[in-house]
PyMOL Python script that loads the backbone (N, CA, C, O; Angstrom):
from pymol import cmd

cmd.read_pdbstr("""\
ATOM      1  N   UNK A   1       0.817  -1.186   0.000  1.00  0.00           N
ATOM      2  CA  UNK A   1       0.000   0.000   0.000  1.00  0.00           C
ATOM      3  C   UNK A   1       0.866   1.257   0.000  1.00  0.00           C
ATOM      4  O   UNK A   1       0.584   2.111  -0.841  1.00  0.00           O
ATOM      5  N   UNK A   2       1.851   1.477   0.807  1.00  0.00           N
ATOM      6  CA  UNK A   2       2.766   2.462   0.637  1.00  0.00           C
ATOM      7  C   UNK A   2       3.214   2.715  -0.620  1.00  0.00           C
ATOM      8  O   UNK A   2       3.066   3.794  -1.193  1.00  0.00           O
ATOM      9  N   UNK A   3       3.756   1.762  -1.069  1.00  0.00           N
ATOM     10  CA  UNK A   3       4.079   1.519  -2.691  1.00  0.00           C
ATOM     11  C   UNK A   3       3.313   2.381  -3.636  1.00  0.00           C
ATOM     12  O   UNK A   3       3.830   3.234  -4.357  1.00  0.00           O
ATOM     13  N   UNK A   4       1.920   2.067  -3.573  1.00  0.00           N
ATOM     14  CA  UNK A   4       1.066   2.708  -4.311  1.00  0.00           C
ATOM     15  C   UNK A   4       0.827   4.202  -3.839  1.00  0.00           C
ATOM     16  O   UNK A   4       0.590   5.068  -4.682  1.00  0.00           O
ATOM     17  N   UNK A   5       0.892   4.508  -2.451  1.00  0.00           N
ATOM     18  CA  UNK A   5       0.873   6.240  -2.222  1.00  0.00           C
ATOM     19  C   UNK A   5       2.199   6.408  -2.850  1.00  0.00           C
ATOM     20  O   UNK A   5       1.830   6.636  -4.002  1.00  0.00           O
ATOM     21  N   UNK A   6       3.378   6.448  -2.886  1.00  0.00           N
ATOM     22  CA  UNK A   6       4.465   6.539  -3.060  1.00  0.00           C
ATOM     23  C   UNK A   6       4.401   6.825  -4.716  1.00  0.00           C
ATOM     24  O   UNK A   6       4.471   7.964  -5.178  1.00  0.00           O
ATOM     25  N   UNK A   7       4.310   6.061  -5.236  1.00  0.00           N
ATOM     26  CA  UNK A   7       3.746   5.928  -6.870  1.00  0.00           C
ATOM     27  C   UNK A   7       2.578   6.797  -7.158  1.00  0.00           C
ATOM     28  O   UNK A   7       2.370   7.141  -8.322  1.00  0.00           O
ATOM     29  N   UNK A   8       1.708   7.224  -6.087  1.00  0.00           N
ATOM     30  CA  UNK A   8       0.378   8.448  -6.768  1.00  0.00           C
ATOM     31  C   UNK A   8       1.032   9.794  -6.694  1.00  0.00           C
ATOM     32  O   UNK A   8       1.167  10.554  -7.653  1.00  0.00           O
ATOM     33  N   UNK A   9       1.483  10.047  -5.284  1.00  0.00           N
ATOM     34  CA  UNK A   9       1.776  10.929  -4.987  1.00  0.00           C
ATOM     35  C   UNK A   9       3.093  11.851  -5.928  1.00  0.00           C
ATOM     36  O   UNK A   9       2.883  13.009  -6.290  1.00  0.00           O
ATOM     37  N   UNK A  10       4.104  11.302  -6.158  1.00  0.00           N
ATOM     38  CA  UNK A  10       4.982  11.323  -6.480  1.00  0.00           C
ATOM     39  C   UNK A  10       5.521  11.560  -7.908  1.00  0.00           C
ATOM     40  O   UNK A  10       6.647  11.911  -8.262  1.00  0.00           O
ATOM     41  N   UNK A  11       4.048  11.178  -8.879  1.00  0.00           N
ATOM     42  CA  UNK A  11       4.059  10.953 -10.514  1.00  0.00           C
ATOM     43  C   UNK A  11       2.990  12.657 -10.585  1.00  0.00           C
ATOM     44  O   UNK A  11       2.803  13.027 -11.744  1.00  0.00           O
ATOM     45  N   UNK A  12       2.548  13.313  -9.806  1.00  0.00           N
ATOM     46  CA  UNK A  12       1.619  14.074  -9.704  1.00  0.00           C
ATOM     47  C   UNK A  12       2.651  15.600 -10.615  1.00  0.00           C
ATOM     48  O   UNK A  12       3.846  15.867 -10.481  1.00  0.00           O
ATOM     49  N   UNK A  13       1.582  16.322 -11.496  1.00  0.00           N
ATOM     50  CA  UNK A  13       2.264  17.080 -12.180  1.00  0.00           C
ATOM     51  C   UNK A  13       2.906  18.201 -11.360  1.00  0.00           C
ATOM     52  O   UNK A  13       2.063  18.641 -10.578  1.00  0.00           O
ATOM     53  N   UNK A  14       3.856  18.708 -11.266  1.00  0.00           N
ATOM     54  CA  UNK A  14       3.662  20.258 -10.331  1.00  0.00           C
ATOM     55  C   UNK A  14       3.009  21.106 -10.729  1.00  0.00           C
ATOM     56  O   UNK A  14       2.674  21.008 -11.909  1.00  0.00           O
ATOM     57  N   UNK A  15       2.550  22.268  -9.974  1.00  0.00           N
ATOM     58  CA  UNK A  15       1.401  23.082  -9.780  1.00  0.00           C
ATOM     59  C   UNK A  15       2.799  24.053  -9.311  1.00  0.00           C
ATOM     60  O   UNK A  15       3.839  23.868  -8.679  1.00  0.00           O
ATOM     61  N   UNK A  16       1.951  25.477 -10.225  1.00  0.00           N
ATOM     62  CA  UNK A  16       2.628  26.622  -9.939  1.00  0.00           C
ATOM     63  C   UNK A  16       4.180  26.436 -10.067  1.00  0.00           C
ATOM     64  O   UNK A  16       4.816  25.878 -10.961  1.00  0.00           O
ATOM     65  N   UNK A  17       4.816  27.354  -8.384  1.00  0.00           N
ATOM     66  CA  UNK A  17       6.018  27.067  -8.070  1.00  0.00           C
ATOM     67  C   UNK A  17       6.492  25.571  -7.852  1.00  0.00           C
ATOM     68  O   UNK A  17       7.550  25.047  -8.198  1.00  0.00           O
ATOM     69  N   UNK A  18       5.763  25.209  -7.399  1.00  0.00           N
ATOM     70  CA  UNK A  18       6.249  23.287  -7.318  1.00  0.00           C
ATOM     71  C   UNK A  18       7.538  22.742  -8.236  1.00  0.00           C
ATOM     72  O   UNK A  18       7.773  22.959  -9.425  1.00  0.00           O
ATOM     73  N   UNK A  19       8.306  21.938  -7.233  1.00  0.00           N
ATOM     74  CA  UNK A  19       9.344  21.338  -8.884  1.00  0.00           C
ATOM     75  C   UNK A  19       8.601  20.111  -8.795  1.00  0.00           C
ATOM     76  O   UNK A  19       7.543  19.984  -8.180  1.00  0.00           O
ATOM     77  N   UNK A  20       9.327  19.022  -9.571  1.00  0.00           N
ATOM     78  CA  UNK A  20       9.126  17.820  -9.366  1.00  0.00           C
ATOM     79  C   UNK A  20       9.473  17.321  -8.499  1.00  0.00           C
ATOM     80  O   UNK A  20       8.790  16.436  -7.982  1.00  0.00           O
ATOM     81  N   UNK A  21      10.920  17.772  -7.898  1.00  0.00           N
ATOM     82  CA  UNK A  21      11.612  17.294  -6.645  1.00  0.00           C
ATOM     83  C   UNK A  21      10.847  17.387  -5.405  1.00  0.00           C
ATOM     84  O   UNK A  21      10.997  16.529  -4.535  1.00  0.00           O
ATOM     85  N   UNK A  22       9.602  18.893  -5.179  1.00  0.00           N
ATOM     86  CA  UNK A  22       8.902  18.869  -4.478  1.00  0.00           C
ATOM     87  C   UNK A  22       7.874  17.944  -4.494  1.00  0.00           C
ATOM     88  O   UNK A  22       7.349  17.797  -3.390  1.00  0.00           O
ATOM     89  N   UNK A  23       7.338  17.154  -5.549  1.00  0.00           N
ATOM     90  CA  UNK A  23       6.674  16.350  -5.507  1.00  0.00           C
ATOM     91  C   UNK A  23       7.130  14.854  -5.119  1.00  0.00           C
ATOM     92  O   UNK A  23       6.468  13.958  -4.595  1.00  0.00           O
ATOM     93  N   UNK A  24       8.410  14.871  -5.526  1.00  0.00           N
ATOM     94  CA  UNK A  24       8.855  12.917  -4.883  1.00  0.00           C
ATOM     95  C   UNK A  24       9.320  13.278  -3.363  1.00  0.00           C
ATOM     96  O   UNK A  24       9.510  12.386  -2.536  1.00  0.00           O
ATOM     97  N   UNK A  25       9.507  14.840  -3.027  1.00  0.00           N
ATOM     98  CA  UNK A  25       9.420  14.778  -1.520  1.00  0.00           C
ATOM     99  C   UNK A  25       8.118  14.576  -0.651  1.00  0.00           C
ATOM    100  O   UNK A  25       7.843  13.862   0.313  1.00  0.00           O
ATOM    101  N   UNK A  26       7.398  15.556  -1.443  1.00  0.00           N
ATOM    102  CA  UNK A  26       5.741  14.828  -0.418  1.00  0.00           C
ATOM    103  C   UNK A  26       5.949  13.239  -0.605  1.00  0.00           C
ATOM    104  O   UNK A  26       6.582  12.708   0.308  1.00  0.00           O
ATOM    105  N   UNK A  27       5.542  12.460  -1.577  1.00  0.00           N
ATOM    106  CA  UNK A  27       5.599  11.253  -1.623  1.00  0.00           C
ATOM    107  C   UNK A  27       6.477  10.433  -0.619  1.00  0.00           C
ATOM    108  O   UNK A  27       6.131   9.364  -0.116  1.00  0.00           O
ATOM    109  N   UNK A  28       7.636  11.068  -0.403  1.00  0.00           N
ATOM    110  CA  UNK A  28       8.361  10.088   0.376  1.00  0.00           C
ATOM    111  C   UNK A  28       7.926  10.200   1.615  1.00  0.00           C
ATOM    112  O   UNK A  28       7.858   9.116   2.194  1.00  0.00           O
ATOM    113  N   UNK A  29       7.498  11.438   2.443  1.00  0.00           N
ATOM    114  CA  UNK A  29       7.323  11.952   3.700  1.00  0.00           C
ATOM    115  C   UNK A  29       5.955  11.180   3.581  1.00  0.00           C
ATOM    116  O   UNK A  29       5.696  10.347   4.450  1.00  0.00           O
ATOM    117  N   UNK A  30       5.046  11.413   2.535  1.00  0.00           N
ATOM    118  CA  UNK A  30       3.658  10.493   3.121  1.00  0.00           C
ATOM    119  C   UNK A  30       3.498   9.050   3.265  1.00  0.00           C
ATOM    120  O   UNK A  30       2.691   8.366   3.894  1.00  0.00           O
ATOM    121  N   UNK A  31       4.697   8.718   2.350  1.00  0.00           N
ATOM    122  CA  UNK A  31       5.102   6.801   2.972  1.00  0.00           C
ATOM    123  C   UNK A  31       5.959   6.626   3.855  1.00  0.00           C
ATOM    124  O   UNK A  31       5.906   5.533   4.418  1.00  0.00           O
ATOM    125  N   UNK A  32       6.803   7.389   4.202  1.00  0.00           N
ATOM    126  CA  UNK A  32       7.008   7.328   5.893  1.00  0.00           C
ATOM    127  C   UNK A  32       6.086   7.968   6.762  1.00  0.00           C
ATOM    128  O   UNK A  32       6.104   7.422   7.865  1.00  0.00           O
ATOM    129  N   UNK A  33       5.418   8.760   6.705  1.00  0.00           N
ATOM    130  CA  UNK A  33       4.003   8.924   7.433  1.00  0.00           C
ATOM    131  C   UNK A  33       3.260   7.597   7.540  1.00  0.00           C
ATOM    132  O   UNK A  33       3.387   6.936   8.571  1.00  0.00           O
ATOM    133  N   UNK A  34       2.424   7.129   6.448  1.00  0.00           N
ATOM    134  CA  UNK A  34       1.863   5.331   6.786  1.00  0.00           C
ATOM    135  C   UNK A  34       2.405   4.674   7.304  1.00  0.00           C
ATOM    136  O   UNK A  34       2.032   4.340   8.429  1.00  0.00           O
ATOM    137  N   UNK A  35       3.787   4.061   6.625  1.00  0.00           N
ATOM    138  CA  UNK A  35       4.211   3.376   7.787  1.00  0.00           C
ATOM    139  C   UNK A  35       4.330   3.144   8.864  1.00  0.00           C
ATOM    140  O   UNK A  35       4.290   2.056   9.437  1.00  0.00           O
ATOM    141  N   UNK A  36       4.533   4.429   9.357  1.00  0.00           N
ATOM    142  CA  UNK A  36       4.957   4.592  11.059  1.00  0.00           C
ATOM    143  C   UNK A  36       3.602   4.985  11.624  1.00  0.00           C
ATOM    144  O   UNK A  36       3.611   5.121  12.848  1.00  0.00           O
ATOM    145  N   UNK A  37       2.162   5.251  10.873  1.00  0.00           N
ATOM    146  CA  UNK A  37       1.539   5.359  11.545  1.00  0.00           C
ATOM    147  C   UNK A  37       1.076   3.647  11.979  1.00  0.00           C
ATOM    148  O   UNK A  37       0.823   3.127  13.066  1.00  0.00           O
ATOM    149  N   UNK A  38       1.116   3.036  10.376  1.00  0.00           N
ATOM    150  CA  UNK A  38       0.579   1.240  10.145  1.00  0.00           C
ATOM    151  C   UNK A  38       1.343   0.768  11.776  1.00  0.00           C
ATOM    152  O   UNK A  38       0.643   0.243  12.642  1.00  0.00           O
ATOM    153  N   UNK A  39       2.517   0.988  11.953  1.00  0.00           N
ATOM    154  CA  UNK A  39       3.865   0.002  12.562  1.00  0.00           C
ATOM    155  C   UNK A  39       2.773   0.304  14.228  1.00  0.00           C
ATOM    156  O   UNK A  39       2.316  -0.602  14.925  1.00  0.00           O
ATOM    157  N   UNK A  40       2.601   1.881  14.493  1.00  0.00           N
ATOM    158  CA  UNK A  40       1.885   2.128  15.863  1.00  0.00           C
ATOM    159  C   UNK A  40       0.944   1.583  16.196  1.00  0.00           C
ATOM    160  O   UNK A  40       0.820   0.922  17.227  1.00  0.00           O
ATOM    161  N   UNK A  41      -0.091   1.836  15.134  1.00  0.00           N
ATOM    162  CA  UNK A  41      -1.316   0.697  15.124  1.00  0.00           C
ATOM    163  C   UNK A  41      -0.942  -0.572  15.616  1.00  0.00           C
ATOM    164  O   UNK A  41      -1.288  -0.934  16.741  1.00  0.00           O
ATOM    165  N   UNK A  42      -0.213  -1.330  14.809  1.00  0.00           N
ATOM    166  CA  UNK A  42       0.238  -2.670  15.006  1.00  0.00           C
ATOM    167  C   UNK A  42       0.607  -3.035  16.865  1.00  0.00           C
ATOM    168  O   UNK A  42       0.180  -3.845  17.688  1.00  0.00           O
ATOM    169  N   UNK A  43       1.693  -1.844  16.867  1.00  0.00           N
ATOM    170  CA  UNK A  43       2.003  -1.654  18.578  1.00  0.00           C
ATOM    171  C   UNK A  43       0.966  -1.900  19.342  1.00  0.00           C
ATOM    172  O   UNK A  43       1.017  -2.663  20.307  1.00  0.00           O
ATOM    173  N   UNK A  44      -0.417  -1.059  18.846  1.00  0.00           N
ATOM    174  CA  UNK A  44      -1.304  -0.270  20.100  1.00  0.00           C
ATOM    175  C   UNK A  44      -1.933  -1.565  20.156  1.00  0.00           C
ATOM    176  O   UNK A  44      -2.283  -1.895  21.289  1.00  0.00           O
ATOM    177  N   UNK A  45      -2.118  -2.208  19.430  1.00  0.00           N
ATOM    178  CA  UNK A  45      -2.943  -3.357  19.104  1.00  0.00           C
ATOM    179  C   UNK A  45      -2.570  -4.725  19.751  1.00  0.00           C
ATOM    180  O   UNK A  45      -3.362  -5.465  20.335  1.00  0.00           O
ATOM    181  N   UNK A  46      -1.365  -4.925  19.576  1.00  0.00           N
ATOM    182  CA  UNK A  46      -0.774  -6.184  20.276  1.00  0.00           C
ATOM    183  C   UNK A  46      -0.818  -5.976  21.638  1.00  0.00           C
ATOM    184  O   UNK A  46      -1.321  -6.857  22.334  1.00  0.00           O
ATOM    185  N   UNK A  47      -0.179  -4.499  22.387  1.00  0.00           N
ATOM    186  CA  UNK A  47       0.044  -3.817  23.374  1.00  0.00           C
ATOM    187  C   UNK A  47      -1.567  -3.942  24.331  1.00  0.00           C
ATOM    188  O   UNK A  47      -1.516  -4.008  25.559  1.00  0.00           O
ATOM    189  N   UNK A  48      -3.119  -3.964  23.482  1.00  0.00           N
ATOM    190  CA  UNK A  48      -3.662  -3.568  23.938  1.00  0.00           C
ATOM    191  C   UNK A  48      -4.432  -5.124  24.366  1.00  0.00           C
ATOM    192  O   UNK A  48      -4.953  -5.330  25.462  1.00  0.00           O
ATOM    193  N   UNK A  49      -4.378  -5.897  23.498  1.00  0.00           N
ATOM    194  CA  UNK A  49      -4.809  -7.074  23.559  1.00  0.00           C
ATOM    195  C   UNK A  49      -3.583  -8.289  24.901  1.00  0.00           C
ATOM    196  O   UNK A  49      -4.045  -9.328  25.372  1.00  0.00           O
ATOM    197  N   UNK A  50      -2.556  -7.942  25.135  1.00  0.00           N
ATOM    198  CA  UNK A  50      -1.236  -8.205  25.945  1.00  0.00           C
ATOM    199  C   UNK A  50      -1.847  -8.005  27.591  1.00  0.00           C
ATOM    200  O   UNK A  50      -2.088  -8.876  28.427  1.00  0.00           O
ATOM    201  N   UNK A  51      -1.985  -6.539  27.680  1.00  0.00           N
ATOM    202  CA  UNK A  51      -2.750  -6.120  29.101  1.00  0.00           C
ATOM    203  C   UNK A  51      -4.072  -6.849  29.049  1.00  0.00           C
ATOM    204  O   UNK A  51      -4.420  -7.627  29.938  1.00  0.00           O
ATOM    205  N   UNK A  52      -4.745  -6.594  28.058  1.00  0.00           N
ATOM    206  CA  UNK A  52      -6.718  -7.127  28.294  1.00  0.00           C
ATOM    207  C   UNK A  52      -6.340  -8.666  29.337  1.00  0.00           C
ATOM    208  O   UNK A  52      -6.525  -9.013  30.504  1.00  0.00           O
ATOM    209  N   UNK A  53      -5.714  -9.255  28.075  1.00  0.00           N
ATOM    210  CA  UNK A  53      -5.398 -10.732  28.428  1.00  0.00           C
ATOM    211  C   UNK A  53      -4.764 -10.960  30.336  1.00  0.00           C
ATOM    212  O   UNK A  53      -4.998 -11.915  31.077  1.00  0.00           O
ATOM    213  N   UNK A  54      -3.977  -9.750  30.623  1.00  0.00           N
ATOM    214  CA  UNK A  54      -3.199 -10.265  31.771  1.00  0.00           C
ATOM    215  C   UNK A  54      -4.402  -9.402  32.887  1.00  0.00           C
ATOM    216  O   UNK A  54      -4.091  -9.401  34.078  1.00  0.00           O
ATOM    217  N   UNK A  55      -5.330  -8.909  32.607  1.00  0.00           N
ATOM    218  CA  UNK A  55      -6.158  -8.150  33.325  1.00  0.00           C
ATOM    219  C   UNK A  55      -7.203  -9.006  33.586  1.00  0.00           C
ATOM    220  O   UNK A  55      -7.453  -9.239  34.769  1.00  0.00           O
ATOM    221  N   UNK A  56      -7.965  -9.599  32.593  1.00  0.00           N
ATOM    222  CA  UNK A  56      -9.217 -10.555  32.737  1.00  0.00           C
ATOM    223  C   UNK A  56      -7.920 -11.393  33.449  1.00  0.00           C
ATOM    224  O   UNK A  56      -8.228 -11.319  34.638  1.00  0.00           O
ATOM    225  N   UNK A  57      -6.846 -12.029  33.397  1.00  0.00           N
ATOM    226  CA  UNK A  57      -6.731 -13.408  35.029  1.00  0.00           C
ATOM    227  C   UNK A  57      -6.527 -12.752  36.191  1.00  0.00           C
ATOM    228  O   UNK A  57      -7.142 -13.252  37.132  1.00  0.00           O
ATOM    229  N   UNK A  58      -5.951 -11.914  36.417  1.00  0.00           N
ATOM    230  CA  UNK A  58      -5.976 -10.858  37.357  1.00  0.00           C
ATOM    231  C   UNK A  58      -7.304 -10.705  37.684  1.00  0.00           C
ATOM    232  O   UNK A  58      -7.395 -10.984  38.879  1.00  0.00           O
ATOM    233  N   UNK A  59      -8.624 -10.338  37.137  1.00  0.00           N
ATOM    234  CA  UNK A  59      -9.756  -9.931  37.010  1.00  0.00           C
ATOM    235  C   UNK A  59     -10.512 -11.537  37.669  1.00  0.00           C
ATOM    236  O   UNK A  59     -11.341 -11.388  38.567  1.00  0.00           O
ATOM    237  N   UNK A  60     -10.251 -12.761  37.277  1.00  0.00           N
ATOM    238  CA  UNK A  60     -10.379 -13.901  37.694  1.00  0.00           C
ATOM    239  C   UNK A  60     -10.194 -14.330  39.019  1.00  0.00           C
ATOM    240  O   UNK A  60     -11.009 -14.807  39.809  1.00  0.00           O
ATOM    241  N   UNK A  61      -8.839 -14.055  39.154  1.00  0.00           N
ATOM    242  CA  UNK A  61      -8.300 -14.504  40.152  1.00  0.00           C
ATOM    243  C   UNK A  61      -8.368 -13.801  41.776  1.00  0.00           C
ATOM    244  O   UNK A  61      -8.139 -14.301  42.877  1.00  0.00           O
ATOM    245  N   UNK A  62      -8.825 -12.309  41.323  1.00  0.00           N
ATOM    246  CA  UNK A  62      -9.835 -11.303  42.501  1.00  0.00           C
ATOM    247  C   UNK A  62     -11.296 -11.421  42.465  1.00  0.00           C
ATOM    248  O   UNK A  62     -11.863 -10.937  43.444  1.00  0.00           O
ATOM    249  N   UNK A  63     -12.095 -11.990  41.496  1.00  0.00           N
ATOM    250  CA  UNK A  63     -13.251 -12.458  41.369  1.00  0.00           C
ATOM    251  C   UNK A  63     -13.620 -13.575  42.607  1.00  0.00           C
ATOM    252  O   UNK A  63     -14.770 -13.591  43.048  1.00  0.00           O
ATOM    253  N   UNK A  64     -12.701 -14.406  43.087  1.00  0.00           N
ATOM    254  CA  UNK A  64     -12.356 -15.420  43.924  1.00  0.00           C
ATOM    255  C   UNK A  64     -12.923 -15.102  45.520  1.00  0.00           C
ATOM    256  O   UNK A  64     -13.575 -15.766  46.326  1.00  0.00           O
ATOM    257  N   UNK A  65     -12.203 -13.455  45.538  1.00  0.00           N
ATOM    258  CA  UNK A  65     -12.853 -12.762  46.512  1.00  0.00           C
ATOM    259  C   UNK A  65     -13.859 -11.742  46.828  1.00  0.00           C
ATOM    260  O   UNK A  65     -13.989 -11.014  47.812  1.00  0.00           O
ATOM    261  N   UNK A  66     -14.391 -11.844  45.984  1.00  0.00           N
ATOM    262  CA  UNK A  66     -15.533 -11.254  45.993  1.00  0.00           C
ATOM    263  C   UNK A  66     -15.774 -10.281  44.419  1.00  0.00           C
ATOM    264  O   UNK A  66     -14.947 -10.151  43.517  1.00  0.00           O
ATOM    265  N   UNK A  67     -17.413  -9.597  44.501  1.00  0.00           N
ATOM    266  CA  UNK A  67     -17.396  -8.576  43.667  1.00  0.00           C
ATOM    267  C   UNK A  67     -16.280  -7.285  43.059  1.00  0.00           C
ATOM    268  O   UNK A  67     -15.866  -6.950  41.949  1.00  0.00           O
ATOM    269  N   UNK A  68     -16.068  -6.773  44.608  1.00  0.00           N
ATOM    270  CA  UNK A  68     -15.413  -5.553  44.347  1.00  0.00           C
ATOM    271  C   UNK A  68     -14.005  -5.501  44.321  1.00  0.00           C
ATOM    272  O   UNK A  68     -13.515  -4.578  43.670  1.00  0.00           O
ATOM    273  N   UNK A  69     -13.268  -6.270  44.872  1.00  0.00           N
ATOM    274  CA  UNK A  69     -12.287  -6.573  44.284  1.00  0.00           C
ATOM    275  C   UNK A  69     -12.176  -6.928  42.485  1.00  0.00           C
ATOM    276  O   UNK A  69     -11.525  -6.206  41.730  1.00  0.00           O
ATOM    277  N   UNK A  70     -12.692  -7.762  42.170  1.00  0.00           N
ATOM    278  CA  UNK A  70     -13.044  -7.872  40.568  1.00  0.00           C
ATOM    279  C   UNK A  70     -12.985  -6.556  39.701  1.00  0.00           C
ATOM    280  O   UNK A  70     -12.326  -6.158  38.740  1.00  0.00           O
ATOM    281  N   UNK A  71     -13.955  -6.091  40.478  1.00  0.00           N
ATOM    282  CA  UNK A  71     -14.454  -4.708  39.761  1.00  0.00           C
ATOM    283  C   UNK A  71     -13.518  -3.665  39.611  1.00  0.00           C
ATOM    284  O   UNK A  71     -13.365  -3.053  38.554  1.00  0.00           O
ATOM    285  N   UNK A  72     -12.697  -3.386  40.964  1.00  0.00           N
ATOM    286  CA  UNK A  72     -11.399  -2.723  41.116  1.00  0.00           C
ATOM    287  C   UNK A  72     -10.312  -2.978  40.138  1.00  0.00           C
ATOM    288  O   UNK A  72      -9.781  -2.188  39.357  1.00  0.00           O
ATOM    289  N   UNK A  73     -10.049  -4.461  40.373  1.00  0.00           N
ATOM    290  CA  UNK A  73      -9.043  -4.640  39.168  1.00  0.00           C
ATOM    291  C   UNK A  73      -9.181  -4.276  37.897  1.00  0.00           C
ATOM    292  O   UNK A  73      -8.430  -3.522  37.279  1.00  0.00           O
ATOM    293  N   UNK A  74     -10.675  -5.104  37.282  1.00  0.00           N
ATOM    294  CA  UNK A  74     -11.107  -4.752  36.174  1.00  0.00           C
ATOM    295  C   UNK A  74     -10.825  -3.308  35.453  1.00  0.00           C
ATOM    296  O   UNK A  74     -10.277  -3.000  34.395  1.00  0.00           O
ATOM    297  N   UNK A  75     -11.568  -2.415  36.709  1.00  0.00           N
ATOM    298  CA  UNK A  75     -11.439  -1.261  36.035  1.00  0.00           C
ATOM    299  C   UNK A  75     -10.018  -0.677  36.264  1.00  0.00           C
ATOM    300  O   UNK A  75     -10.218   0.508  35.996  1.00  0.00           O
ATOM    301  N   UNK A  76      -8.941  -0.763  36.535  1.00  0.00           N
ATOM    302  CA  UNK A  76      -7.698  -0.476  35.942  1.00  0.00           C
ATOM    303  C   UNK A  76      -7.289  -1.413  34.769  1.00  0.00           C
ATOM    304  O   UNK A  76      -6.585  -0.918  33.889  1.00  0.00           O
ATOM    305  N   UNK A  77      -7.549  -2.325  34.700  1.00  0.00           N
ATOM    306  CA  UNK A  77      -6.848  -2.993  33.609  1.00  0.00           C
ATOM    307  C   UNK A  77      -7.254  -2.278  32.258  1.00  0.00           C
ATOM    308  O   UNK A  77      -6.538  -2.085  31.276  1.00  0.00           O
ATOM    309  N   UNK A  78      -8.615  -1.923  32.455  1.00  0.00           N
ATOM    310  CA  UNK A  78      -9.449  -1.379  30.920  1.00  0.00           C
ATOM    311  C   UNK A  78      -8.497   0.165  31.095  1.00  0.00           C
ATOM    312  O   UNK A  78      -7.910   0.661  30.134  1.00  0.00           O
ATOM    313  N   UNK A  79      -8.490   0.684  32.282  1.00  0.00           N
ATOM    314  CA  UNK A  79      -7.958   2.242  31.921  1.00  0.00           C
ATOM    315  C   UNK A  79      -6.825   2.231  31.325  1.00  0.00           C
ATOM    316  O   UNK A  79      -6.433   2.852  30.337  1.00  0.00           O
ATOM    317  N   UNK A  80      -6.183   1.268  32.181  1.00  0.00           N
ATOM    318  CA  UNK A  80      -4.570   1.246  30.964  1.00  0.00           C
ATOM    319  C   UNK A  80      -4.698   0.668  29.872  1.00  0.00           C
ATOM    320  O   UNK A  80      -4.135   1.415  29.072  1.00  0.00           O
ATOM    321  N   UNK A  81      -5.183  -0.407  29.202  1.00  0.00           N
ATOM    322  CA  UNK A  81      -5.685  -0.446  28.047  1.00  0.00           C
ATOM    323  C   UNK A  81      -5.929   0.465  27.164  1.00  0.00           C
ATOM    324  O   UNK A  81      -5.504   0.534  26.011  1.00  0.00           O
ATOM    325  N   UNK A  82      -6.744   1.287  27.821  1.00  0.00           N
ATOM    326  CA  UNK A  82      -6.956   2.617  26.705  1.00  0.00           C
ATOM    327  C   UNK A  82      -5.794   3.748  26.614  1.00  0.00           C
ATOM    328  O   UNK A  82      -5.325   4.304  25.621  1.00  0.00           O
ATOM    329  N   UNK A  83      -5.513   3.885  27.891  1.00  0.00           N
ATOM    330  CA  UNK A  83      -4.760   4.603  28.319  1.00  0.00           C
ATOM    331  C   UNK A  83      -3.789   4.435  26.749  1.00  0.00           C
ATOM    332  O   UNK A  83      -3.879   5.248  25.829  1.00  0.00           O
ATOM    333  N   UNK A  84      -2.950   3.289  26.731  1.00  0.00           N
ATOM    334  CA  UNK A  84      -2.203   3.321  25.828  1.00  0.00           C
ATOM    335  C   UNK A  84      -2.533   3.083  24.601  1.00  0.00           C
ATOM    336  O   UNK A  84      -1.879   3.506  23.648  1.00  0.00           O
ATOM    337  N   UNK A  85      -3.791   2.238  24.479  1.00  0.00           N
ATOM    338  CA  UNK A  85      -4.106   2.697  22.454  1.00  0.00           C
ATOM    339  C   UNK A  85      -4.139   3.826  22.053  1.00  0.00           C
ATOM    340  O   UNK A  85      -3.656   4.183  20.979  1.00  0.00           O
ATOM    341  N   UNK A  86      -4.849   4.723  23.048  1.00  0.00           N
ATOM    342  CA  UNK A  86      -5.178   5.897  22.946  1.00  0.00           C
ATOM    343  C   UNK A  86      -3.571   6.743  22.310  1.00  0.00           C
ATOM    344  O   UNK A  86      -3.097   7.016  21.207  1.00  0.00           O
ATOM    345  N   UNK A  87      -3.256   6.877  23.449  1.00  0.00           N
ATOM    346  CA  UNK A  87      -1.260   7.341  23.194  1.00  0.00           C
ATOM    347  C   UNK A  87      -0.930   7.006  22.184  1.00  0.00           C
ATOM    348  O   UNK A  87      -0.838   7.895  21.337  1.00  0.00           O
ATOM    349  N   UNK A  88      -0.635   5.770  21.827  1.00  0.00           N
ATOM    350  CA  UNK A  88      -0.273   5.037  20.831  1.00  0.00           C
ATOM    351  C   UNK A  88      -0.664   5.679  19.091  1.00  0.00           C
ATOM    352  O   UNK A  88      -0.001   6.036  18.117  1.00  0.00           O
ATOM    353  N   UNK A  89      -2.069   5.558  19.428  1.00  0.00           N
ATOM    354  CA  UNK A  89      -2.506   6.048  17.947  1.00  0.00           C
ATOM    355  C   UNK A  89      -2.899   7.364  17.525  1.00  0.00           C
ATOM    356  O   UNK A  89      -3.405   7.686  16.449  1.00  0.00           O
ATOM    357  N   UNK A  90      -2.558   8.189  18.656  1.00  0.00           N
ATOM    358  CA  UNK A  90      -2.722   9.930  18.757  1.00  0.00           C
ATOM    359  C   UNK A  90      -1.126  10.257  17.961  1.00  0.00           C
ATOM    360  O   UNK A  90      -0.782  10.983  17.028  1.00  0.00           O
ATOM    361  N   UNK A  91      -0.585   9.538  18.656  1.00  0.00           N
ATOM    362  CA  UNK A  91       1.228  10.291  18.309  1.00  0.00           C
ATOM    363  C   UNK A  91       1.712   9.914  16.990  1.00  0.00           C
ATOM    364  O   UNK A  91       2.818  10.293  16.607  1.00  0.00           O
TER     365      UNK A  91
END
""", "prot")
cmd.dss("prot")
cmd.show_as("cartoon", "prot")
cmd.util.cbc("prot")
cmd.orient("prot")
């Protein structure tokens, strides 16, 4: 997919002052833009599914003792969860 922004962007006529050189520079900056946004995603994603997973046994294993314990845990595990997709896919 980069490939192909890389290849649209980049073949685009210049406009006005524009050179061409200004044009295979957007192109390059917007496929290192995807990438590194694709690569964060990927992060926030593994990152977010990593905690869920270690939160629900945690979440299990205080369930044992009652409601609110459960509930306590629970709800930190989800805040950091978000906490960091959130981060993750803002930056």
């Amino acid at each position: 997919m980069s490939i192909v922004i890389f290849s649209l962007l980049s073949i685009v006529k210049p406009e006005g002052s524009r050179t061409a050189h200004d044009e295979l520079q957007n192109g390059i900056f917007s496929t290192i833009a995807f990438i590194v946004g694709a690569l964060t995603s990927v992060l926030s994603g593994y990152l977010g599914m990593v905690i869920a997973t270690y939160a629900n046994a945690r979440t299990t294993v205080e369930a044992r003792k009652g409601i609110a314990p459960a509930f306590a845990v629970g709800k930190c595990g989800c805040s950091s969860t978000a906490c960091i997709a959130c981060c993750l896919r803002v930056s």
